[in-house]
C-alpha positions, 0 to 999 in steps of 0.5 A: 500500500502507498504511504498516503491513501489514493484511489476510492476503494483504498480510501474506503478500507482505509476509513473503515481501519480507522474505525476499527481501530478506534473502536478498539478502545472500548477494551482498553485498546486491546485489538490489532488488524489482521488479514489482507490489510495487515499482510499488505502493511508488513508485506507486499502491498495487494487489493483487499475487500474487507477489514479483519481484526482481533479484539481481547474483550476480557470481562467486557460483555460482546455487547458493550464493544457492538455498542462502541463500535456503532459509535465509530460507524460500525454495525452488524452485518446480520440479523442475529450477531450476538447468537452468531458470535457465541457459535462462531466467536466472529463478529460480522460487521460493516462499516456504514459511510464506506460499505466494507465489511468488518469481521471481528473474531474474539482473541480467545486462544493463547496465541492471540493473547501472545499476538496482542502483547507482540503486537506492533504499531504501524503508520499509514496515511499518518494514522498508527494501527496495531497489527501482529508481528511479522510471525505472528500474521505469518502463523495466521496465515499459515492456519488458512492456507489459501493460496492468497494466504501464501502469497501473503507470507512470501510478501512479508517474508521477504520484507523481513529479514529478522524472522524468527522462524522457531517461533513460526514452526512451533505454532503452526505445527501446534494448530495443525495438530489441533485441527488434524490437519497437517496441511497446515505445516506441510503447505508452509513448509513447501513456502519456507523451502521457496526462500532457501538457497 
């Protein structure tokens, strides 16, 4: 992404990050960005649709963060988001002045609770926004393993040269033992054997 916000489904992203962002202080800031956003920011810039975060909520009841964000021009997307949410743990918003949709996933997993403290601020169009550290966005993506998902880690590994990899390994061979799925790590590992010389 440009430095500056240019182009009007930029801008739209853009005004929909801040608002998200901004809502995360109803948790006492505790929230950072994730997805297309946050892998064009510390990666290879590319064209998203939508918002993603993550938000800690702690003791605070789901209602009251809904609550604070329509303040900040953000409202549910569905009829019944509170029912969705306790199944789901996402919350499906939109931001009403530009029309993208926000989804909002509850930080609930202790590596969430290690992103958010890894958390990194970082400036756009002269605003700052939090987003994972480089491995953390990088484990993320791994666990979705699209092929958009590769992309993004190909960017952001090479836009970084200091990556701890141990760190990456340890986690995503976690999730893909909790989810039965060893295409988590094997489809990383096909990415990481990319970059060897």
């Amino acid at each position: 992404m440009n430095p500056t916000p240019a182009g009007e489904p930029l801008r739209a992203l853009f005004q929909a990050m801040k608002a998200l962002q901004r809502s995360f202080k109803a948790v006492d800031d505790r929230g950072f960005i994730i997805g297309g956003v946050a892998a064009s920011l510390l990666g290879r810039p590319r064209m998203t649709r939508d918002v993603d975060g993550v938000v800690l909520l702690g003791e605070t009841p789901v209602e009251t963060y809904l609550k604070a964000a329509l303040k900040e021009g953000i409202e549910p997307r569905i009829e019944d988001v509170i029912g969705f949410f306790q199944q789901s743990k996402v919350l499906l918003l939109r931001h009403i002045a530009s029309g993208v949709d926000i989804d909002v996933s509850a930080g609930l997993l202790q590596f969430e609770q290690e992103a958010f403290k890894r958390s990194v601020l970082v400036r756009f169009g002269g605003q700052r926004f939090r987003l994972p550290a480089p491995e953390d966005l990088i484990i993320l993506k791994a666990v979705a393993c699209r092929p958009k998902d590769y992309e993004d880690i190909r960017g952001i590994i090479a836009a970084h040269s200091d990556l701890d990899y141990s760190r990456i390994e340890l986690w995503v061979k976690e999730f893909a033992q909790v989810l039965e799925a060893p295409e988590v790590w094997t489809g990383l590992q096909d990415v990481l054997e990319e970059g060897k010389p």
